[in-house]
C-alpha positions in Angstrom: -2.1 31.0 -0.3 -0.8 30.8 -3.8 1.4 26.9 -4.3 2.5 26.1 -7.1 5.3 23.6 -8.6 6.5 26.3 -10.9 8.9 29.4 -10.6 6.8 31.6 -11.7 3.1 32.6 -11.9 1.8 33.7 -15.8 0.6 37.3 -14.8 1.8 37.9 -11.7 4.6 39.7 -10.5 7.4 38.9 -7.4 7.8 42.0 -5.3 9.4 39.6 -2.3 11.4 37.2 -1.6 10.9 35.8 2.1 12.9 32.7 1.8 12.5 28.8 1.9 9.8 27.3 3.9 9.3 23.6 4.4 7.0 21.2 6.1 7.2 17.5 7.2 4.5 14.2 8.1 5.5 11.0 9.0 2.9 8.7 9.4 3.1 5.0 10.8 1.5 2.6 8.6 0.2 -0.1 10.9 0.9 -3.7 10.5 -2.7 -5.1 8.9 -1.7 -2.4 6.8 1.7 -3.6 6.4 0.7 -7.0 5.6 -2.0 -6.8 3.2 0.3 -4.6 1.1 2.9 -6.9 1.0 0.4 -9.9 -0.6 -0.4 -6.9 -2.7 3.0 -6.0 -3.9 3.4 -10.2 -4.5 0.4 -10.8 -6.3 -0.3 -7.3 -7.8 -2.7 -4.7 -7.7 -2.7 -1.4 -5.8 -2.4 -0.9 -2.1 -5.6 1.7 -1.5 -4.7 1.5 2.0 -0.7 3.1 1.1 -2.1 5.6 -1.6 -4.8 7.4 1.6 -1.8 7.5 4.0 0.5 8.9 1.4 -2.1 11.7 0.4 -2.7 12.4 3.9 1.2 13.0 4.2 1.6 14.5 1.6 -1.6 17.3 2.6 -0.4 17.6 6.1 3.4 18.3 4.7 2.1 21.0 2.6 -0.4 22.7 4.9 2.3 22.7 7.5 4.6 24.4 5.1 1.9 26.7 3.5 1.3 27.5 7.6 5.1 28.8 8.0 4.8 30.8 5.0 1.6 32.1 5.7 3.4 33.6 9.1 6.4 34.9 7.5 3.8 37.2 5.6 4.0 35.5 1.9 0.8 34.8 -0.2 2.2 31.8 -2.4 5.1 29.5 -2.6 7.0 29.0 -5.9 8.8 26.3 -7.0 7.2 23.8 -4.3 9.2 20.0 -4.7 7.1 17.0 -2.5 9.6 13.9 -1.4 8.3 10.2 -0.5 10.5 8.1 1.8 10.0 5.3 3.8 11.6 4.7 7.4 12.0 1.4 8.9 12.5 -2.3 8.9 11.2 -5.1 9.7 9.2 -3.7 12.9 7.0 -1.8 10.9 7.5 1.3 8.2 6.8 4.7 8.5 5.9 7.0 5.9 7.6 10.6 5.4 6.6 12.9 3.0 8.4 16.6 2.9 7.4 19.8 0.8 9.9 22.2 0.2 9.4 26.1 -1.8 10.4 29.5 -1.9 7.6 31.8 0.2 7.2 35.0 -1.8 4.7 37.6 -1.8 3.0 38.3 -5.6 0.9 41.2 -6.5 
């Protein structure tokens, strides 16, 4: 499977279009996590422990929507757009990360 950010592919030609396919992770952060990125985020520096849960949202939200292409019979997805949000309050934050594209089948 073919991803791509772009609308196109340099040498490759559409022949289908199967239609928008998406996929979705949310992923609790716990709150050790929680709190030593906070005295990060007041003193500086980068939270290693954020970064690894946002790449493993963001690889589970595009396998996921690679899968449901994959099953609707395309063999890449164009014009692929990732999202970061974060859900939550005081309790404790979640992390969401959605990938969007178009599933199409190239030859």
């Amino acid at each position: 499977m073919l991803i791509v950010t772009t609308n196109n592919i340099e040498g490759k030609r559409v022949v289908k279009y199967i239609g928008m396919v998406s996929g979705e992770a949310i992923l609790g952060a716990n709150i050790f996590k929680d709190f030593f990125a906070g005295i990060r985020d007041i003193v500086g520096g980068r939270s290693a422990a954020y970064e690894k849960e946002l790449r493993k949202a963001k690889d589970i939200a595009v396998d996921e929507m690679a899968m449901q292409g994959q099953s609707l019979g395309a063999n890449a997805i164009l014009a692929v757009d990732l999202d970061y949000e974060t859900i939550g309050g005081s309790t404790g934050s979640m992390l969401m990360v959605t990938a969007n594209g178009t599933a199409v089948v190239i030859e």
